[in-house]
N, C-alpha and C positions, 0 to 999 in steps of 0.2 A: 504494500500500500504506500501511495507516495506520501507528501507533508504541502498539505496546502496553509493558508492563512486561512484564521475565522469567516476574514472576509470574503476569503472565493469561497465557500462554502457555502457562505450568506448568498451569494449573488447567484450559484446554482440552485441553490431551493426555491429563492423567490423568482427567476427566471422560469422556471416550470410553474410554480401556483398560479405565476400569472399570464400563465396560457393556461391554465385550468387542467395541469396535469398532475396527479395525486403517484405517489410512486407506484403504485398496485395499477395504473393504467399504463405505467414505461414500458417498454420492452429491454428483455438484459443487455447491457449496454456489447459492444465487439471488447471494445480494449478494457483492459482492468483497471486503468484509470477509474473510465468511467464507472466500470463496475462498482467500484468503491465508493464513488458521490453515492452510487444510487442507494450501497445500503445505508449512507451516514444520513443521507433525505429520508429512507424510510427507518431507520433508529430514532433520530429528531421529530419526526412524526408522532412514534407512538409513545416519545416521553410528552411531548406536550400533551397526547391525550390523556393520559394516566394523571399529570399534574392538573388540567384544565388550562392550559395553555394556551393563546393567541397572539401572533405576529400579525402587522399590518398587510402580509401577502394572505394569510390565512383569512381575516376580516375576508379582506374584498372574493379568498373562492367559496367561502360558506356562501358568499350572500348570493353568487350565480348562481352555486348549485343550490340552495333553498327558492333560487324563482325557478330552475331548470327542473325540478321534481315537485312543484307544488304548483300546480296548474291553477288551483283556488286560489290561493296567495298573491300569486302572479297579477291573475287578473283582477283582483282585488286593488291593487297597485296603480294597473292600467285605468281602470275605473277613476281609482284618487288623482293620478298623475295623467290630466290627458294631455299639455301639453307639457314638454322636458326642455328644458333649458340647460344646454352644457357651453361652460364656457373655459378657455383655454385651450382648447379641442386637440390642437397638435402636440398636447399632452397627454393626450389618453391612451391607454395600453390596452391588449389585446382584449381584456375580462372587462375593462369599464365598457367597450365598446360591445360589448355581447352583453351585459348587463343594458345598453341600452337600446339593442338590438329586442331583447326581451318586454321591454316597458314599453317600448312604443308603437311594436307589432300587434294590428295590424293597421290601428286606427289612429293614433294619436302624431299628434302634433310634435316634428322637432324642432329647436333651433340652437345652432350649432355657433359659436365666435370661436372662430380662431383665424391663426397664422401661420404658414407652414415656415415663412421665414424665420421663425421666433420658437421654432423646435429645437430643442437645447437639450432634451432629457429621456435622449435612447439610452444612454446607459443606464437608466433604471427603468426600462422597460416603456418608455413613453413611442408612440407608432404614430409617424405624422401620416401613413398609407391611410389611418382610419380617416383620413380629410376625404380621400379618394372614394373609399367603401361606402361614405355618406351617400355619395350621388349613384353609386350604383346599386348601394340595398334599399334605399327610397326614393324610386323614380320619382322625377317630379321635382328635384329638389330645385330651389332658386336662390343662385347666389349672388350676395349683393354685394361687391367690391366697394369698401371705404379706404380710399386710396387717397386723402387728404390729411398731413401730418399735422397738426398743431402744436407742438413741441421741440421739434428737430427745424435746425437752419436748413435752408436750400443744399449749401455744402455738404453737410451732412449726409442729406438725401441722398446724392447723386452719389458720394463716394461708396454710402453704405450698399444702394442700387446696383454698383459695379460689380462691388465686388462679390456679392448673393448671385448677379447674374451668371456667374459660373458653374451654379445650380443647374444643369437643363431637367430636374424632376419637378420642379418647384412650379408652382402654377403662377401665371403671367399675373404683373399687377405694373401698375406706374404710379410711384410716390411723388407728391407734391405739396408744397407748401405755399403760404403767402406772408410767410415772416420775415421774409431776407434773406440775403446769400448768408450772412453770418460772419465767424470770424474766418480764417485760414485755420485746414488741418495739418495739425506737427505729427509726425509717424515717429515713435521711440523704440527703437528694437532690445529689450531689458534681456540682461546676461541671464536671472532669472529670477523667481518670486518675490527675493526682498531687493532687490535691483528695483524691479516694478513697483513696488511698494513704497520704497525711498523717492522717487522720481515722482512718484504722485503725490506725495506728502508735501516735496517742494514746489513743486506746482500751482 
């Protein structure tokens, strides 16, 4: 067995909970690497149940699979919640997105804000595709580009514009402002963290 950190261990459990995979649904892994997450995910498993245990990956796959087996429940939900409002959207992981696949099917109302440019948080599971999946699991969808900055200089815009355009996944938008060109952008290339840290300070 090899010698990981707490934290890749962390990031392999909660990587499967949140695709809604339980270790009794895995198949045994080829290499014994993996063999070995899979018993430490399913050993971790059955102490949290034994103690009454929950982590914030476990939260979110109780609460799919308690609407994915409880048809009552569900629509109980649907009933309460006819329209859903998610906001942040290019934040959402695979299971928020099946949690809201469940609540809104077939009848209700969605509305979605987000940005795909402003997806920052795949490494903990965040899926800016679900921006994508929107328009193709609820025909019909209309989306309505607010492409007007109020905050950011004109400079700003254009530079940040550029350099996002190198994205070709990213879905098309044109930012613009009416606050001014702004001041000039200074580029600081920092040796590293407290380099950057110092340099903004004096700033």
């Amino acid at each position: 067995m090899g010698h990981w950190q707490p934290r890749q261990i962390q990031w392999f459990i909660n990587s499967h909970k949140e695709e809604g995979r339980r270790p009794a649904s895995l198949e045994s892994a080829a290499d014994q690497q993996q063999q070995a997450l899979l018993r430490v995910y399913a050993h971790y498993e059955s102490i949290c149940q034994r103690l009454g245990l929950v982590d914030f990956a476990e939260l979110l796959l109780r609460t799919l699979e308690l609407l994915q087996n409880n048809e009552a429940l569900c629509e109980t939900y649907r009933e309460r919640f006819q329209h859903v409002l998610v906001d942040e959207f290019q934040d959402t992981n695979a299971i928020q997105y099946r949690w809201l696949k469940l609540l809104a099917a077939p009848r209700n109302q969605i509305t979605a804000v987000g940005d795909d440019d402003q997806s920052i948080y795949g490494w903990r599971g965040a899926r800016v595709e679900n921006m994508g999946l929107l328009q193709q699991d609820f025909p019909g969808t209309r989306i309505v580009r607010l492409e007007q900055n109020y905050r950011s200089t004109k400079r700003i815009l254009e530079t940040a514009s550029c350099v996002i355009s190198a994205n070709l996944q990213r879905k098309p938008k044109e930012l613009w402002t009416d606050t001014g060109p702004g001041e000039s952008i200074v580029a600081y290339r920092a040796g590293d963290e407290e380099d950057e840290a110092r340099w903004v300070v004096e700033r």
